[in-house]
MARSERO-560043 format. One record per residue (C-alpha): x, y, z; residue in three letters. Coordinates in nm, 4 decimals. Example, Ala and Ser with C-alpha at 12.3 -4.5 7.8 and 13.67 -1.06 7.14 Angstrom:
NODE        c1        c2        c3  resn
NODE    1.2300   -0.4500    0.7800   ala
NODE    1.3670   -0.1060    0.7140   ser
# end
This chain:
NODE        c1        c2        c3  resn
NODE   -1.5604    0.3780    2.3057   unk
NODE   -1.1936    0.3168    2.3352   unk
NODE   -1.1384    0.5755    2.0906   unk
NODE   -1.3529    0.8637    2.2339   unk
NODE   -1.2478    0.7650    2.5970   unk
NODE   -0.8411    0.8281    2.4290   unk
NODE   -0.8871    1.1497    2.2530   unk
NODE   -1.1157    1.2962    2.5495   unk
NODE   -0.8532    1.2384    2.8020   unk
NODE   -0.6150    1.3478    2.5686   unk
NODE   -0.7510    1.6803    2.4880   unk
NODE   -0.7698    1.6179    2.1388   unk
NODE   -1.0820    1.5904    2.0073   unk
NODE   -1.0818    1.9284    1.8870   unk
NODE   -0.7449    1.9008    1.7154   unk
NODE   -0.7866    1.5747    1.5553   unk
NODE   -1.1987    1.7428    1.4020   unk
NODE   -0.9538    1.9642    1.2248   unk
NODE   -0.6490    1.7485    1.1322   unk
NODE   -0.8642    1.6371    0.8704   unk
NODE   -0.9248    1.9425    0.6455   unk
NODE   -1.2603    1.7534    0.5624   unk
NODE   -1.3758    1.3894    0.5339   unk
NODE   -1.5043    1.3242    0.8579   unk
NODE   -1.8631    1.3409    0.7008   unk
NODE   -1.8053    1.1533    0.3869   unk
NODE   -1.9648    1.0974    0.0458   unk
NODE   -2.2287    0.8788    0.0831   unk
NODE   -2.5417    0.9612   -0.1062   unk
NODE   -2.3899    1.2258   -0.2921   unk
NODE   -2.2678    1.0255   -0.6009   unk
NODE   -2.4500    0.9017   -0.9260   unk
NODE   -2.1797    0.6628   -1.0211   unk
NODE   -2.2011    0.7678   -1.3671   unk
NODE   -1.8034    0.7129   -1.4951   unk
NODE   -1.6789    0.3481   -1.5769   unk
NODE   -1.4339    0.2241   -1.3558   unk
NODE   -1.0895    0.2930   -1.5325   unk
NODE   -0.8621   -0.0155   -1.5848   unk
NODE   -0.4931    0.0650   -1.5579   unk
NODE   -0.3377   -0.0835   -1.9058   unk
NODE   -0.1074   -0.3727   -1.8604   unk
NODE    0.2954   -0.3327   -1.9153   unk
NODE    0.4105   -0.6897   -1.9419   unk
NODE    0.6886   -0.6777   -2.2020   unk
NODE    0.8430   -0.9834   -2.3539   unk
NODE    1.1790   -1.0610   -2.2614   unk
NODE    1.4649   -0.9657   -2.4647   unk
NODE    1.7048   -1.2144   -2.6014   unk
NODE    1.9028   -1.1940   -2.2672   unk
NODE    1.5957   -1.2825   -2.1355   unk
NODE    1.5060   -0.9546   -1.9484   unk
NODE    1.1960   -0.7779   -1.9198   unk
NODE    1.2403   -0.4079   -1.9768   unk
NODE    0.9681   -0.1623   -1.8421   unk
NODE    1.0069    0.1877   -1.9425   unk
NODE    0.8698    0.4366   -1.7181   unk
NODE    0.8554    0.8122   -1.6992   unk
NODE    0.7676    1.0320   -1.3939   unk
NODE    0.5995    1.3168   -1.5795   unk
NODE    0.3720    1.6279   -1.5044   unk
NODE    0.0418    1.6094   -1.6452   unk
NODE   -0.3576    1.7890   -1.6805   unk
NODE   -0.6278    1.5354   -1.5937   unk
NODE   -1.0143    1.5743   -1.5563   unk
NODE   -1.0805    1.4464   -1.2010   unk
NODE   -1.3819    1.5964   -1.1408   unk
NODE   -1.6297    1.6128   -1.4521   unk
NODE   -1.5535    1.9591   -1.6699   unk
NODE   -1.2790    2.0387   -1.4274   unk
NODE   -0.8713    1.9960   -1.4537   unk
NODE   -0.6308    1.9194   -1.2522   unk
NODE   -0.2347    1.9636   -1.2582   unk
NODE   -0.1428    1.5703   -1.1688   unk
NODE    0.1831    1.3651   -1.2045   unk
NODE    0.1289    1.0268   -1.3726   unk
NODE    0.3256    0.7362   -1.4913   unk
NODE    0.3589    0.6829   -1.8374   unk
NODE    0.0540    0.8898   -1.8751   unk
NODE   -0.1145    1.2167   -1.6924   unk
NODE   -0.2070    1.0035   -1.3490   unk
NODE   -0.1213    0.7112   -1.1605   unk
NODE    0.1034    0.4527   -1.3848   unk
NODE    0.0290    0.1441   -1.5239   unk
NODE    0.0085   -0.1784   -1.3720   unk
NODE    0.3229   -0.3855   -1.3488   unk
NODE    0.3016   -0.7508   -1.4477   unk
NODE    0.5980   -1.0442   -1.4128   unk
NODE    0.6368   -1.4143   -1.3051   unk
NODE    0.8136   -1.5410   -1.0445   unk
NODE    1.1961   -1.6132   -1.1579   unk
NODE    1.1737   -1.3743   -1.4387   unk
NODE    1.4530   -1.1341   -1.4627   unk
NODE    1.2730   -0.7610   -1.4989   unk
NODE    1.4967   -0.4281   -1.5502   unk
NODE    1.3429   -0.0947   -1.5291   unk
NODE    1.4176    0.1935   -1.6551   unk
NODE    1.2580    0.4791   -1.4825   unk
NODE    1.3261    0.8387   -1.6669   unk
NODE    1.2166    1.1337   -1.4148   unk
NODE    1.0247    1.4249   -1.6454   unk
NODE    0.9375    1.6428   -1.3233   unk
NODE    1.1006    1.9358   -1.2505   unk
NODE    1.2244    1.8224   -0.8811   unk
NODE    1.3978    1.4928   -0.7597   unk
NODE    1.2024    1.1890   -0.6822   unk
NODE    1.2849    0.8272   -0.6462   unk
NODE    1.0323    0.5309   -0.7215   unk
NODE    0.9611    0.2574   -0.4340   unk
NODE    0.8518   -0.0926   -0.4975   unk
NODE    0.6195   -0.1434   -0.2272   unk
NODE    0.6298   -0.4901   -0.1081   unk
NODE    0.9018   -0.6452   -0.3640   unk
NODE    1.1510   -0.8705   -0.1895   unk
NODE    1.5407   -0.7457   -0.3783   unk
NODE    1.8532   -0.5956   -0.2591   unk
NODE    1.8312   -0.2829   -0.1391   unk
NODE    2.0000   -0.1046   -0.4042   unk
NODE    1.7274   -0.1657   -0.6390   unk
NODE    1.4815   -0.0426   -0.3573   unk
NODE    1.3879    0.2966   -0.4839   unk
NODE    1.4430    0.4701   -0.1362   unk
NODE    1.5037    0.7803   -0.0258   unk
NODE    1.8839    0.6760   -0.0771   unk
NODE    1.7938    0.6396   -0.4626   unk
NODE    1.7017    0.9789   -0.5755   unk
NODE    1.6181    1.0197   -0.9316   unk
NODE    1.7243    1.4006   -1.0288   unk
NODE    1.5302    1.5643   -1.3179   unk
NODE    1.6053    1.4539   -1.6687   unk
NODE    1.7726    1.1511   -1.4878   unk
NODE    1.7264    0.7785   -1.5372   unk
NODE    1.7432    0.5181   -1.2991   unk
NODE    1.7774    0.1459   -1.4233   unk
NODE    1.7629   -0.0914   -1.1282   unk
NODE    1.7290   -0.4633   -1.2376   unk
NODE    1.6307   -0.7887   -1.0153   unk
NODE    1.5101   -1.1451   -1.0136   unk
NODE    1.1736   -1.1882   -0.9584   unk
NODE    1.1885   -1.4647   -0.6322   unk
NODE    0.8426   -1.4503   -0.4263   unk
NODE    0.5099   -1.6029   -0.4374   unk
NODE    0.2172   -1.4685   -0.6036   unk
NODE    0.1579   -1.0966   -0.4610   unk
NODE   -0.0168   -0.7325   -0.5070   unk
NODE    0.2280   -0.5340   -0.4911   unk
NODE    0.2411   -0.1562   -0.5678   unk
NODE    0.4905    0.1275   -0.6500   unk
NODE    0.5118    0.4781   -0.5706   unk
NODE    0.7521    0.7620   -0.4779   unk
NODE    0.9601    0.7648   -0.1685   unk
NODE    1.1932    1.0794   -0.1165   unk
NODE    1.2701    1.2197    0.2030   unk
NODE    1.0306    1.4747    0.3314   unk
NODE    0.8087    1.4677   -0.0106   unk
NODE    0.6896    1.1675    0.0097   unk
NODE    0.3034    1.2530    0.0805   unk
NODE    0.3130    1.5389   -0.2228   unk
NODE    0.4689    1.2713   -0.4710   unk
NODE    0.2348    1.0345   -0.3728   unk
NODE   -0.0990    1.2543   -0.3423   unk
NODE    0.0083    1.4271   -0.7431   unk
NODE   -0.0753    1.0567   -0.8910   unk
NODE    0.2336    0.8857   -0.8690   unk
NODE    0.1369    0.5048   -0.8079   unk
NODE    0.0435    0.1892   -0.9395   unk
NODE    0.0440   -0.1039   -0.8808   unk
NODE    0.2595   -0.4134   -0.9647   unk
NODE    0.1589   -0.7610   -0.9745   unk
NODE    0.3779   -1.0865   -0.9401   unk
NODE    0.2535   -1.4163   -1.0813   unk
NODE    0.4029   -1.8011   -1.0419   unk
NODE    0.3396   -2.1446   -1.1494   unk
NODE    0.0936   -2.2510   -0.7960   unk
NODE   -0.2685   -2.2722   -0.9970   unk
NODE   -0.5638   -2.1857   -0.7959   unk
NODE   -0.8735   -2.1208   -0.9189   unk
NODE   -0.9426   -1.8056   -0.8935   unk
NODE   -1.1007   -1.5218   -1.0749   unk
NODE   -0.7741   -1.4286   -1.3080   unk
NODE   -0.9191   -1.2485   -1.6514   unk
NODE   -0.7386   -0.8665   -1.6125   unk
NODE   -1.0021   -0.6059   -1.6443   unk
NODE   -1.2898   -0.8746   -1.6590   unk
NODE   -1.3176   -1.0747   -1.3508   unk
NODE   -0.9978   -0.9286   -1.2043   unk
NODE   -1.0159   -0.5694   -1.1389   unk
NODE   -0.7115   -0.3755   -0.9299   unk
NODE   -0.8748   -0.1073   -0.6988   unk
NODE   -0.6493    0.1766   -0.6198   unk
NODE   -0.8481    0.3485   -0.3480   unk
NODE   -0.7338    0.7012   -0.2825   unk
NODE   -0.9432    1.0103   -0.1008   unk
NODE   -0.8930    1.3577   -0.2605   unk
NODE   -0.9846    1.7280   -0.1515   unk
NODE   -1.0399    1.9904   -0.4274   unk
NODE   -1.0816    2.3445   -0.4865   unk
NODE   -1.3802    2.4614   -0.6198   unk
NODE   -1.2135    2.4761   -0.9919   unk
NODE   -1.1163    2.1114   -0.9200   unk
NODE   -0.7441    2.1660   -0.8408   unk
NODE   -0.5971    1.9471   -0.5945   unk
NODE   -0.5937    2.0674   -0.2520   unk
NODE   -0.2521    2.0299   -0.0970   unk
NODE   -0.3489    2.1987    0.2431   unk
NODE   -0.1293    1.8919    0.4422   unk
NODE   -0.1840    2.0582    0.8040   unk
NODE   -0.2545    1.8711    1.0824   unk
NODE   -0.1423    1.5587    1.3133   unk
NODE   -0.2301    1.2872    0.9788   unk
NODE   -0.2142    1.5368    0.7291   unk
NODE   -0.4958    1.5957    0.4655   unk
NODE   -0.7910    1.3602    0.5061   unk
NODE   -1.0200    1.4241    0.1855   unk
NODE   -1.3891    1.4456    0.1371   unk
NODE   -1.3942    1.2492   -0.1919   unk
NODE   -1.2381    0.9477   -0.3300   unk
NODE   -1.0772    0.8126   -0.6609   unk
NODE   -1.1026    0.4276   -0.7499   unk
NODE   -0.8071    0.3714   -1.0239   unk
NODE   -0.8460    0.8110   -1.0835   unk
NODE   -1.2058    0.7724   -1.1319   unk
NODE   -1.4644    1.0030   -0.9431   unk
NODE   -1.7927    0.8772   -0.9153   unk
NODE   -1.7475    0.4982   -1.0525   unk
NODE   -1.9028    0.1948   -1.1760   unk
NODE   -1.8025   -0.1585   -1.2829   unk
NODE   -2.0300   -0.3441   -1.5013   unk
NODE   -2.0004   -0.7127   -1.3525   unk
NODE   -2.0389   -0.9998   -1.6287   unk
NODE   -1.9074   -1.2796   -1.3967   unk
NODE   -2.0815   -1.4501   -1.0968   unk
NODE   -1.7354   -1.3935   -0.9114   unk
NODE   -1.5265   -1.1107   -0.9420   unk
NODE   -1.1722   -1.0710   -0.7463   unk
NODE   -1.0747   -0.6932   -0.6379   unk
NODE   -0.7000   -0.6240   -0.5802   unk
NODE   -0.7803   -0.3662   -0.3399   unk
NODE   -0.5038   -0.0947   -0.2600   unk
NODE   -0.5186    0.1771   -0.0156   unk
NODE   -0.2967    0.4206   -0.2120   unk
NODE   -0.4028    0.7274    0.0072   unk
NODE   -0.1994    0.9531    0.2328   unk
NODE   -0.3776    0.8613    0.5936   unk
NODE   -0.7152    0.7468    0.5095   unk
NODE   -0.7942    0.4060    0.6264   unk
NODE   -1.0951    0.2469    0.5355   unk
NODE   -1.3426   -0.0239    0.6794   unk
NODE   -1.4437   -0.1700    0.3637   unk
NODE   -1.7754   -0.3890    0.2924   unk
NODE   -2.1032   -0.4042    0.0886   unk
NODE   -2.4210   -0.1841    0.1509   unk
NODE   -2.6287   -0.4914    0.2192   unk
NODE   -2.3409   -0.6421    0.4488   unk
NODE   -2.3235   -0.9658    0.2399   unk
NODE   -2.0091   -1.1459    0.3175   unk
NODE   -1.7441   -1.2107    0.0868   unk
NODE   -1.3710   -1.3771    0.1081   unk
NODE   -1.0284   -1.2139    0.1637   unk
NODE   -0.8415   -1.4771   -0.0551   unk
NODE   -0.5002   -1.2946    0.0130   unk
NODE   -0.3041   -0.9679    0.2060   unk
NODE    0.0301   -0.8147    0.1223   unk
NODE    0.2550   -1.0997    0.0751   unk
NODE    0.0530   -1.3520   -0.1073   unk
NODE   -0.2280   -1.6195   -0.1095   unk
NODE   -0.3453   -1.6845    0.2189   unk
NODE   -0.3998   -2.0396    0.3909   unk
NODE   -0.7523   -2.0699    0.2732   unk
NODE   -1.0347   -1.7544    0.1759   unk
NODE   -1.1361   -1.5857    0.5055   unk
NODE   -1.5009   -1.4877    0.4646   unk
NODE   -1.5700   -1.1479    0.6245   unk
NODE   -1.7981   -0.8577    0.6270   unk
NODE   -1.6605   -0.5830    0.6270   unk
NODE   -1.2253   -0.5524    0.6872   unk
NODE   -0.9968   -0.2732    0.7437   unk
NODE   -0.7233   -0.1613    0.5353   unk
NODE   -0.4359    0.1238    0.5934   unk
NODE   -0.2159    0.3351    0.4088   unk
NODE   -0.0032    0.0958    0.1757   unk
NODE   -0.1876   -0.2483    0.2601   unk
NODE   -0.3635   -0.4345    0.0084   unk
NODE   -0.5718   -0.7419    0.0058   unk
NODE   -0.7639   -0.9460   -0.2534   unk
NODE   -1.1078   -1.0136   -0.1896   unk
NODE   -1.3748   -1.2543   -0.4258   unk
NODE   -1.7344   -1.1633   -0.4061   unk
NODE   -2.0324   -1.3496   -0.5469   unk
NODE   -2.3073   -1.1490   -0.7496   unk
NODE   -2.6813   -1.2618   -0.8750   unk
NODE   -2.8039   -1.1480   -1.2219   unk
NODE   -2.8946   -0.7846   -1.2885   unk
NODE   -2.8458   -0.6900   -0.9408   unk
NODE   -2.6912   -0.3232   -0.8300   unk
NODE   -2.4673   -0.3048   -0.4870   unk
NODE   -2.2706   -0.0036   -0.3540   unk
NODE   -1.8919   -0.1385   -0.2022   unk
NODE   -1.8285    0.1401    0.0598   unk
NODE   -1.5963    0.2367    0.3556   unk
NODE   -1.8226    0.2967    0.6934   unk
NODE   -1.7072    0.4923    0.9942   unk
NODE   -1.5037    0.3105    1.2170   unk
NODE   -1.2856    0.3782    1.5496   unk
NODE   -0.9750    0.5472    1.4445   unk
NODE   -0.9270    0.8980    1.4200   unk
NODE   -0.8359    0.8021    1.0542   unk
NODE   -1.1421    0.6295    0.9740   unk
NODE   -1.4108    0.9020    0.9617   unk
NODE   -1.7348    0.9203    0.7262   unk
NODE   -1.9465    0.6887    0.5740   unk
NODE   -1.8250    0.6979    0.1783   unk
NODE   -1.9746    0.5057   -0.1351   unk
NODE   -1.6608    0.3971   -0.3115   unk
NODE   -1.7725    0.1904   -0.6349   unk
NODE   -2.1307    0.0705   -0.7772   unk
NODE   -2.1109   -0.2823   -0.8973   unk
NODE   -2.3796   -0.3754   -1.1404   unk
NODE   -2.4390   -0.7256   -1.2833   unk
NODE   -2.5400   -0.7655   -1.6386   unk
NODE   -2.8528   -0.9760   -1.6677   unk
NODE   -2.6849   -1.2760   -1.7751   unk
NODE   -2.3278   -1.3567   -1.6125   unk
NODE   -2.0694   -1.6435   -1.6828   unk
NODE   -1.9955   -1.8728   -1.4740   unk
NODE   -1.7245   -1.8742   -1.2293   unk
NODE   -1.5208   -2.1383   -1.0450   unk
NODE   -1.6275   -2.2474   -0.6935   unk
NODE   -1.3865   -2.0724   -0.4406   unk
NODE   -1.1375   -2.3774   -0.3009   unk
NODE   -1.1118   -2.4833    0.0111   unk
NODE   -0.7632   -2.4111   -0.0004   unk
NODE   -0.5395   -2.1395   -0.1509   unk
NODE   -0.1516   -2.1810   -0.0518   unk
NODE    0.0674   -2.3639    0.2495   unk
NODE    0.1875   -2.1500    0.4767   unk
NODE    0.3942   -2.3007    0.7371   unk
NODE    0.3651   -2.1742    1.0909   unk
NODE    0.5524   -1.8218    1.1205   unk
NODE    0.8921   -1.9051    1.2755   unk
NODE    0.9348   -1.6898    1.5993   unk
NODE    1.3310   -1.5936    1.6302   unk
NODE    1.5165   -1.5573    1.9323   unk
NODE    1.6047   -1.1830    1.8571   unk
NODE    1.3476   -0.9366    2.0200   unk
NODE    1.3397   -0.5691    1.8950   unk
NODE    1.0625   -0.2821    2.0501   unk
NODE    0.9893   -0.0024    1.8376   unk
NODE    0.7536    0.2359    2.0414   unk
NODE    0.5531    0.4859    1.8191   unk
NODE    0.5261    0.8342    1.8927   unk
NODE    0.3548    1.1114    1.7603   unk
NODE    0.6256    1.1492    1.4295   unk
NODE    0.8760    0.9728    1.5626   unk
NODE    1.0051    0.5803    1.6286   unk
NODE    1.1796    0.5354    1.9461   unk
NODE    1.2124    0.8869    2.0359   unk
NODE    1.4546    0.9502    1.7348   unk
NODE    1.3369    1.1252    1.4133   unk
NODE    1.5088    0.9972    1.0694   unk
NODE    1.8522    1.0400    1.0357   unk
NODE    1.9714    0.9720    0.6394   unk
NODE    2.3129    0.8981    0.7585   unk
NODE    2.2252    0.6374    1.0689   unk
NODE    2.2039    0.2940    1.0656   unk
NODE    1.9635    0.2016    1.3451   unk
NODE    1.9790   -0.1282    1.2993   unk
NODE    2.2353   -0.4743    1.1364   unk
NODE    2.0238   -0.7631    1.0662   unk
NODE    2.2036   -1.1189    0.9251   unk
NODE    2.0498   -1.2467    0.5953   unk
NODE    1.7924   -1.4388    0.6444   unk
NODE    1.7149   -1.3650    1.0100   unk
NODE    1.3926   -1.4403    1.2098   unk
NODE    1.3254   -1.1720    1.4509   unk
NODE    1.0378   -1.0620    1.6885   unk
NODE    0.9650   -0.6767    1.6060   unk
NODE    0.7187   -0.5500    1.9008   unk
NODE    0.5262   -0.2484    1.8302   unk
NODE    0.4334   -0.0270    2.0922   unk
NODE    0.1890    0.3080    2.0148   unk
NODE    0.1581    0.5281    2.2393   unk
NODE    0.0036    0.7721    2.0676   unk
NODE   -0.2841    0.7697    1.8095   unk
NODE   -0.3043    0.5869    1.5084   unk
NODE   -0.0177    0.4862    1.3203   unk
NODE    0.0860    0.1748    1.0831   unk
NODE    0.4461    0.0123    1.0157   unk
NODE    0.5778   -0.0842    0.7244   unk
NODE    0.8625   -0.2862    0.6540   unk
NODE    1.1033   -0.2606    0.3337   unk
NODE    1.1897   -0.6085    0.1838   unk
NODE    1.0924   -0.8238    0.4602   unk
NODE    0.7879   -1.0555    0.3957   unk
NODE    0.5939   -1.0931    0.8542   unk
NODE    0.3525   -1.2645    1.0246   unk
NODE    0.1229   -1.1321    1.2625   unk
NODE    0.1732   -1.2922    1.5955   unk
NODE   -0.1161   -1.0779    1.8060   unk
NODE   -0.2824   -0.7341    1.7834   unk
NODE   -0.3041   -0.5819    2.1611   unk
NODE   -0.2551   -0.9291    2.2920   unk
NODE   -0.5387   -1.1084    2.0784   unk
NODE   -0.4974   -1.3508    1.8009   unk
NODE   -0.5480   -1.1477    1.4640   unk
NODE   -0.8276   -1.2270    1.2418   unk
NODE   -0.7687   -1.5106    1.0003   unk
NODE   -0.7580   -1.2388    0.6794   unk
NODE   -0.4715   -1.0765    0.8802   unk
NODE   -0.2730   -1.4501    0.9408   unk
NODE   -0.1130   -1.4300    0.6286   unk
NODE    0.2522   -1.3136    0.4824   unk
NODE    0.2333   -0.9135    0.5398   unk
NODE    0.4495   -0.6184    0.4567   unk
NODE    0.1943   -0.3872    0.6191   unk
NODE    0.0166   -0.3453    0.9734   unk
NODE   -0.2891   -0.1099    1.1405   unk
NODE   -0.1821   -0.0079    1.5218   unk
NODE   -0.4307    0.2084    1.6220   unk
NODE   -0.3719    0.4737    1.8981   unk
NODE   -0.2868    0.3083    2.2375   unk
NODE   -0.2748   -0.0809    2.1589   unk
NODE    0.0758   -0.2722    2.0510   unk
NODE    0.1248   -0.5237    1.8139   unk
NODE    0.3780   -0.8022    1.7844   unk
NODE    0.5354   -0.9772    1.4462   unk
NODE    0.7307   -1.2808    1.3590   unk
NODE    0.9736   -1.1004    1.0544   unk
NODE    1.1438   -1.3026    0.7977   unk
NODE    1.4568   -1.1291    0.6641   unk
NODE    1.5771   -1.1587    0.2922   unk
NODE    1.9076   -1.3084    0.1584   unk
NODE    2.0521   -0.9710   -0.0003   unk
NODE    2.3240   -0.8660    0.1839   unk
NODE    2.4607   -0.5436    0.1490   unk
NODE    2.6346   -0.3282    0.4500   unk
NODE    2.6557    0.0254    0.2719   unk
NODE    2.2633    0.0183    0.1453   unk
NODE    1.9684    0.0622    0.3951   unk
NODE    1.5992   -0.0434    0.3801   unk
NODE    1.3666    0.1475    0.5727   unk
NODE    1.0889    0.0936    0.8021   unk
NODE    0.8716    0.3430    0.8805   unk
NODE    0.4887    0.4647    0.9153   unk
NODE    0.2839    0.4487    0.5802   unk
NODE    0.0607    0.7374    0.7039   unk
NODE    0.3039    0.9190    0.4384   unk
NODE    0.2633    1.2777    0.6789   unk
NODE    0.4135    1.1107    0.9758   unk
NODE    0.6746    0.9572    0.7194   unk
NODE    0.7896    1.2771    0.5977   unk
NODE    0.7746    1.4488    0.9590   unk
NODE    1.0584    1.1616    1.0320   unk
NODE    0.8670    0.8203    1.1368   unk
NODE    1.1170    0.5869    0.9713   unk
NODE    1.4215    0.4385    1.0630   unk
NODE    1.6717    0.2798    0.8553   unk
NODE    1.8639   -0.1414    0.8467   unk
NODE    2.0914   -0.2824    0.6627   unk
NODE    2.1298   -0.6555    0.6311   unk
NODE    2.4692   -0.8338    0.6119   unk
NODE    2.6377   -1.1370    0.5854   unk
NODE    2.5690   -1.3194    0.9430   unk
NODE    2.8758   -1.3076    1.1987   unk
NODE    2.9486   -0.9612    1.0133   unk
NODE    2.7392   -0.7530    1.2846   unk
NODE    2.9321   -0.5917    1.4946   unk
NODE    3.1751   -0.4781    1.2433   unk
NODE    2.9199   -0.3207    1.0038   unk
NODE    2.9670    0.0631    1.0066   unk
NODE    2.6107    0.2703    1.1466   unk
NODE    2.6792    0.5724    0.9754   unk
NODE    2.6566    0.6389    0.6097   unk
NODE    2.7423    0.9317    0.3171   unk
NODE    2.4134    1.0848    0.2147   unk
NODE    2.6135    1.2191   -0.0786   unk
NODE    2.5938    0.9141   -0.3090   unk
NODE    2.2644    0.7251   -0.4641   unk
NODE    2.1792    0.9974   -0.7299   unk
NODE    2.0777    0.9396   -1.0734   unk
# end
């Protein structure tokens, strides 16, 4: 109700039926779920003898088969489409090397990785064509989904939308039992929606207030999927790796399941649920039980964001007749002590494209934060829906619209949902790499409102070094 009552008063109900360019009806039915769920391949190289881990990568143009019989032009990783999945342990020392084989600049982001911001892949670290990046880190964070994808200026959504993702996971010595066999009772979801032509090109129509909302959707690049289950638990690293699409995801038969972890990490203990929502960017890790030979749809339902239209059937799960046994689910998954609530108090109010009334400027600072800060950030939308996402730092959420969050939304978060007209408020832990000339960003993961100018820019600094940090910059430098 609170959304029709908004977009009545608003006058935008007819605006927002066409921001979509489809999707508000959905899938569901309409699919035979007769392709096996693809399984990114694994690049986990052994270290060197200094110890490193070297991942190659290669930003490349590419022809894939999307829809059966029909091809695509796509940009992949390493391959035609998305890229593959990213695997190190915490303290490991990685070093990538990231090669760009398109015919235009682009950078490559890793979403949710705690490192100095030179190693960021921002829009300040623009790969040119035939160009090679190499930015090289320690590994220092808990267990985490994390993901990477493009991030230049104004091109983000396009980057993004061709197939340039994947996603990269972080592992570390805390053992909990849970589901952990790659590709067998672990199984990364990369949920994006799509619109084609009717030869099964992309459609790149990106027109209206969120951009393009598609009709159909791709689980890891696959159209119409299935996952044979052989387990009696299976854990889903689910990513929303669309352009605006969020997504209220749950079973056809509304059997509850556990959220066993969100952005950051583990959370406190598995949070059983229904059904949960998840935006642009976010990811979670759910467990669900199955019973021999049984057959159940995982799909998205309608829900009460403008961004959250259609009913769609996103993956068939079917369970062999005979399945292996799985660990109970603990009791309890990781310690999180209480998020600590700083004295500093920042309000960013969301507009329509725009944070605080000022679009993004590549040369401004808009804000000097001292390493290892604890700061309350307070979002404010005014407008419809948005969500925030902040570069390097690791938050808590403190309320949503002045109610305690969920418990599958209590954990350590990069990534937050603030529909049209509410606020929300977050306790934000700062990282330790200072460095006054190199920004992180923060900005709107609804990747149109990104590119219109939604972000904002922060360096952090050695504390007591605030006030004499320079806010401007040279957008000249940072190209490879």
């Amino acid at each position: 109700m609170r959304r029709r009552s908004f977009l009545a008063l608003t006058g935008l109900v007819a605006g927002l039926a066409l921001a979509g360019c489809g999707g508000a009806d959905g899938n569901a039915g309409a699919l035979t779920f007769r392709n096996p769920l693809r399984i990114p391949p694994v690049l986990d190289p052994v270290p060197g003898a200094d110890g490193v881990k070297r991942y190659p990568l290669r930003l490349q143009e590419g022809r894939t088969e999307l829809l059966p019989g029909k091809t695509a032009s796509t940009w992949g990783i390493n391959g035609d489409h998305l890229g593959p999945t990213l695997r190190a342990k915490r303290g490991d020392r990685v070093a990538m090397s990231v090669t760009n084989g398109l015919g235009e600049a682009s950078t490559l982001h890793w979403h949710g990785m705690r490192l100095p911001a030179a190693m960021d892949g921002g829009p300040h670290q623009m790969i040119q064509p035939g160009g090679t990046w190499s930015p090289e880190w320690t590994v220092d964070q808990p267990a985490a989904t994390t993901w990477y994808h493009p991030h230049p200026h104004g091109q983000t959504s396009r980057h993004v939308y061709r197939g340039l993702a994947g996603m990269f996971l972080i592992d570390d010595d805390h053992d909990v039992a849970l589901p952990r066999d790659y590709g067998t009772d672990d199984i990364p979801l990369i949920i994006q929606d799509r619109k084609f032509t009717p030869d099964g090109r992309l459609d790149e129509s990106f027109g209206g207030t969120f951009g393009l909302l598609g009709d159909q959707l791709l689980v890891n690049g696959t159209y119409d999927p299935f996952f044979q289950v052989t387990t009696s638990r299976v854990r889903f690293r689910v990513l929303n790796g669309s352009n605006a699409h969020v997504y209220t995801l749950g079973f056809a038969d509304d059997r509850t399941f556990h959220v066993v972890a969100s952005d950051g990490g583990l959370l406190a203990k598995p949070a059983a649920v229904q059904r949960f929502r998840i935006s642009p960017g976010e990811r979670f890790e759910i467990v669900a039980a199955f019973t021999p030979g049984e057959q159940v749809l995982l799909k998205s339902f309608d829900g009460d964001s403008e961004v959250e239209n259609g009913d769609y059937d996103v993956l068939k799960l079917v369970a062999a007749h005979q399945l292996s046994p799985s660990p109970e689910l603990p009791d309890h998954l990781a310690h999180l002590a209480p998020p600590v609530e700083g004295t500093t108090v920042r309000t960013f109010r969301l507009n329509g494209t725009n944070i605080n009334g000022q679009d993004m400027d590549m040369s401004r600072i808009d804000l000097v934060v001292p390493a290892g800060a604890h700061e309350i950030w307070e979002l404010d939308n005014v407008t419809f829906s948005h969500n925030f996402h902040i570069h390097e730092v690791s938050f808590r959420v403190l309320d949503l619209d002045g109610g305690q969050p969920p418990e599958h939304l209590r954990g350590a978060k990069d990534t937050v949902f603030v529909p049209g007209k509410t606020k929300a408020r977050l306790a934000v832990e700062f990282g330790r790499h200072a460095d006054p000339r190199t920004p992180y960003m923060y900005h709107c993961h609804i990747l149109k409102h990104e590119d219109k100018g939604m972000m904002g820019q922060f360096v952090i600094v050695q504390p007591g070094t605030e006030d004499s940090t320079a806010r401007t910059l040279s957008t000249g430098h940072g190209h490879h």
